[in-house]
N, C-alpha and C positions, 0 to 999 in steps of 0.2 A: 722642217729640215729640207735646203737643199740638194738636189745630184750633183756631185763633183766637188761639192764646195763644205758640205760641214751643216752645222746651225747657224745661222744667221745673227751673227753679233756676237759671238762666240769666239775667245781670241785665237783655239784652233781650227777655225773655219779656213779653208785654202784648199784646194784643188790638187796642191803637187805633195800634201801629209796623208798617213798612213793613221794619224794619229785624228781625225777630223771628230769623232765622237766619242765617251767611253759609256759602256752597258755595265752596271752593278748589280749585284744583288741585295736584297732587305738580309739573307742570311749573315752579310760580312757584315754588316750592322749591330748586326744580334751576336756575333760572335766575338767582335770586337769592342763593345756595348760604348757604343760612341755614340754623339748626337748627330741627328739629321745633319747632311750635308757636308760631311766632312770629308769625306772618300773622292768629292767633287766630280759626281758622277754629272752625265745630261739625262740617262737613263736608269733609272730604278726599276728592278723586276722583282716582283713578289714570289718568293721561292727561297727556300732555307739554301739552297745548295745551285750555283749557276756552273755548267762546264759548257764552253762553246772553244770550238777547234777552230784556226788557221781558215780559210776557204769558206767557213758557214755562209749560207746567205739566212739573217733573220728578218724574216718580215715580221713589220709596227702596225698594226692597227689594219684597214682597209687599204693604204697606199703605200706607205711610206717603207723603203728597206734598208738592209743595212749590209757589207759586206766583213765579219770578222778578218780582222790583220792579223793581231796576235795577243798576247797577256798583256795585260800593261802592271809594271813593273812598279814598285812599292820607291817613292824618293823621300828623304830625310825633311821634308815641308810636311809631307803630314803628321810629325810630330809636334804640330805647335796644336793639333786638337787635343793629343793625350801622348804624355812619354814613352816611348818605344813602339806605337802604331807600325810606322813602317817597320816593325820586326813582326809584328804580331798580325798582321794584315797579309801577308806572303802566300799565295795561293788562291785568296779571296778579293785580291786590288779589282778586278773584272778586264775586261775586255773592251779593247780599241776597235773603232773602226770606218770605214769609208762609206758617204752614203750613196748608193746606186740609184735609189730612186724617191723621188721627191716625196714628202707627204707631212699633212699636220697629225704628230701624235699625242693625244690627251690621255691624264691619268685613268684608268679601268683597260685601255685597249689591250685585246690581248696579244702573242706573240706566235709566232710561226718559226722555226729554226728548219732549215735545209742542209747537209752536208755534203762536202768535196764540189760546191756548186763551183769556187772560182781557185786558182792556182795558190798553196798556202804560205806565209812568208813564216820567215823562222823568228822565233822567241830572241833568238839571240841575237844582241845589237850590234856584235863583228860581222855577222854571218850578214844581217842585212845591209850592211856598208860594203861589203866587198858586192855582191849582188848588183846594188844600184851603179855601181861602176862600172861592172862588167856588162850591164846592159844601156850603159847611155847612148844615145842614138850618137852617131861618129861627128855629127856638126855642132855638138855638142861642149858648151866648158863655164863649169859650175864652180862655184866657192866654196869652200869648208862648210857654214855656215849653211849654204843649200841644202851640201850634200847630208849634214843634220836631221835638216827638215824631210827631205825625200823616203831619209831611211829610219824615222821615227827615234831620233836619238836625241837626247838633250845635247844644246851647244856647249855645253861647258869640255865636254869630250873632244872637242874640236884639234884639241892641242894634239892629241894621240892618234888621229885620225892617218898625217902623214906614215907613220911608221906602222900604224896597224896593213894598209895601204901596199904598203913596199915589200912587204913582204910574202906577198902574193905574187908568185911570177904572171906576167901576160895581163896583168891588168890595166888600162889606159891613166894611171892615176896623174900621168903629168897633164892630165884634161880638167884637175881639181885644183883650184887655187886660190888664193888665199884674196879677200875682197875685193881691196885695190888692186889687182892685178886682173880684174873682170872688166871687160868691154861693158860699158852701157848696153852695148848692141846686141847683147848676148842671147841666142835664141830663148834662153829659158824666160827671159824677160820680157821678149817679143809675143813666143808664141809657147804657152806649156802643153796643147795638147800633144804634139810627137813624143816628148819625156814621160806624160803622166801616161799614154800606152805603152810607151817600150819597161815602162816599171812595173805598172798593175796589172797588164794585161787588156783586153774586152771587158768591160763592167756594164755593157750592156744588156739588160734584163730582156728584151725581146725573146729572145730564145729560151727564157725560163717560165714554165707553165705555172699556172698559178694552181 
């Protein structure tokens, strides 16, 4: 896995998702009595029971860490492993997250969890759409479609997005539009480090003791 970007080859690898890896557990496995792989985790942890908070940093193996975003949230695809999964999966889907630092993780490694190490983002996917707006850096102007991706939402939501939007007073949302109406030139496209701080904050591990 690496920093900033995900797994490699991985089609949520990108630098500006919240969504770059998810951590399961073997419990939702057991609990849900499904086949390998269905839950389409990258990470499997041995443990009847996983709870990781908002901010966690877990470290993988000797190198490699992770920073928890938030729950990731049960969608109607994984019912073509077994009928009504995404009902019966609700609490045990696992946990999204960013990677802060580079490293190869193999099967046995074990895990390290740290808490309140980085600023928490909320479960809720209004809560993080109005968020990422209110912190876009001012030189800033994003597409629906982006602002999806920044704030870990499925695009299908896209359409609701204006109106969720507007009804926030003070919020810069005429900075958000719609594809075609995006400059090529648009810094998000130029340059994403000033976005991917002004959203996640420092995800720099330097200051975090081992």
């Amino acid at each position: 896995m690496r920093c900033g970007v995900g797994i490699d080859g991985d089609c949520h690898a990108s630098p500006v998702s919240p969504r770059q890896l998810l951590i399961v557990s073997t419990g939702a496995y057991d609990y849900c009595n499904i086949p390998p792989r269905s839950l389409r985790e990258n990470i499997l942890v041995r443990t009847a029971d996983l709870r990781l908070s908002s901010g966690s940093l877990v470290r993988l193996g000797p190198d490699a860490a992770v920073r928890i975003t938030f729950e990731c949230e049960p969608c109607g695809r994984l019912n073509k492993f077994r009928p009504g999964l995404s009902k019966d999966v609700r609490g045990k889907r696992g946990y999204l997250g960013r990677v802060v630092r580079s490293g190869v993780v193999k099967a046995g490694h074990r895990i390290k969890v740290e808490e309140d190490v980085f600023e928490p983002l909320s479960d809720n996917w209004k809560d993080r759409l109005i968020s990422v707006v209110r912190t876009l850096p001012a030189d800033f102007v994003i597409s629906y479609s982006q602002l999806a991706e920044l704030a870990g939402v499925p695009k299908v939501f896209c359409r609701v997005f204006p109106r969720v939007l507007r009804a926030h007073g003070g919020l810069p949302w005429q900075r958000v539009v719609r594809s075609n109406q995006l400059s090529l030139s648009a810094p998000l496209i130029e340059d994403k480090r000033p976005l991917v701080g002004a959203i996640f904050g420092n995800e720099n591990l330097s200051f975090v003791k081992e």
